[in-house]
N, C-alpha and C positions, 0 to 999 in steps of 0.2 A: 504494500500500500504506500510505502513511503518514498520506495522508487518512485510509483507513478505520480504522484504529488510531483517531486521534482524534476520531473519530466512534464510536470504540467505548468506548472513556475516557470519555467524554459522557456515555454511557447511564450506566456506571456513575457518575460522578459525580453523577450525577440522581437514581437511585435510593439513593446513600449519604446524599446530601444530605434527598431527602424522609424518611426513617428519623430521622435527627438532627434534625433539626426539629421532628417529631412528638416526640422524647422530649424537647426543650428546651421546646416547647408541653405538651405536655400529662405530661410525666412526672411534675412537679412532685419530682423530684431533692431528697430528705435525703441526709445523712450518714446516718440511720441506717438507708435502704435500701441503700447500699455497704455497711454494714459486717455484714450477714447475720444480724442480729439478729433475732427472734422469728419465725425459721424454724422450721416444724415437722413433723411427719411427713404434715399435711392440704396439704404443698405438695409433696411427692413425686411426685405425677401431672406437675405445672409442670416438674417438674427434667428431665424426662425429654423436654420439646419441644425446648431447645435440643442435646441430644445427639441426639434422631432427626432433628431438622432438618440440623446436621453431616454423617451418616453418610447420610440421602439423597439431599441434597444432592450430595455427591460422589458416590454413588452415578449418581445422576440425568446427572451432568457426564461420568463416565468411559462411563456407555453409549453416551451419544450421540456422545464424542469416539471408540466403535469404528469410528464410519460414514467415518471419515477414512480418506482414501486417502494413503498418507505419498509414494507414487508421484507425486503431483500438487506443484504448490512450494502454498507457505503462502496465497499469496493465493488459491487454487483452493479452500480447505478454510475458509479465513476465515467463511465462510457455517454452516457447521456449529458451528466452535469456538462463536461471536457467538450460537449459538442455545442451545447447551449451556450457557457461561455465564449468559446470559441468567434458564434455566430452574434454576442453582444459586443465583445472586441471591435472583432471586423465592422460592425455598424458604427462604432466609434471611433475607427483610425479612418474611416472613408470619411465622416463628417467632416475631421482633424486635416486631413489631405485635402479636402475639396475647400474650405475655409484659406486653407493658406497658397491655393493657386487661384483660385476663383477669385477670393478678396482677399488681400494679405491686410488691407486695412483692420479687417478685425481678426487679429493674429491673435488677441487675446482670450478671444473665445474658443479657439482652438488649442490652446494653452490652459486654458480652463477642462477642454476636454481630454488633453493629456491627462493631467492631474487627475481627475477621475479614472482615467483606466490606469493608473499606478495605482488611485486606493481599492481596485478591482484585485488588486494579485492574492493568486488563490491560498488557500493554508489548509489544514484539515479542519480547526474550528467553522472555518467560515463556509467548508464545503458542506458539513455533516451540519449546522446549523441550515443553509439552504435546501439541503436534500429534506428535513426532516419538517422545515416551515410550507413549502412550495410542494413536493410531495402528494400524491393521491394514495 
């Protein structure tokens, strides 16, 4: 069980890591795109990726975490959770990617969506606490 944890940690560190990368390459990061400045009403479509990306995301997570059999122990289900995450990731490095080539003006909401997928890295509490919450 504890190999595949860290084999599951991997993945997410792979994929937090290719995100940060790409906005250390290519974001090319001011100060004055943290500081929200000459935001205007023609970015309002932009603002609205990282909140749908959010709410599908988990959206996305909690459906697939219903196929969980809580009857089974944790490493019978591992397969399931590993895919659902997976598929919340991916919803939220494409939001992170598409923010910082679409509009790098709001580089900060993509930075904001980083950070979330860093407090997303998986652990056994947090898996067996979602298997056990989410679960049918």
């Amino acid at each position: 069980m504890e190999q595949k944890i860290k084999t599951f940690q991997t993945i997410h560190l792979a994929i937090c890591s290719g995100v940060v990368v790409a906005y250390i390459l290519a974001g090319n990061i001011t100060s004055e795109m943290l500081s929200l400045q000459g935001i205007n009403a023609a970015h309002l479509p932009y603002l609205a990726v990282p909140v749908l990306a959010l709410f599908l995301s988990n959206f996305m997570f909690k459906s697939q975490l219903k196929q969980v059999n809580t009857k089974l122990n944790i490493e019978d289900n591992l397969g399931i959770y590993q895919t659902a995450s997976i598929i919340r990731w991916a919803i939220l490095e494409g939001a992170a990617f598409f923010l910082l080539f679409a509009q790098p003006k709001l580089i900060v909401f993509g930075i904001a969506i980083i950070a979330y997928l860093l407090f997303l890295r998986p652990s056994e509490d947090k898996i067996t606490t979602d298997i056990q919450k989410l679960g049918k």
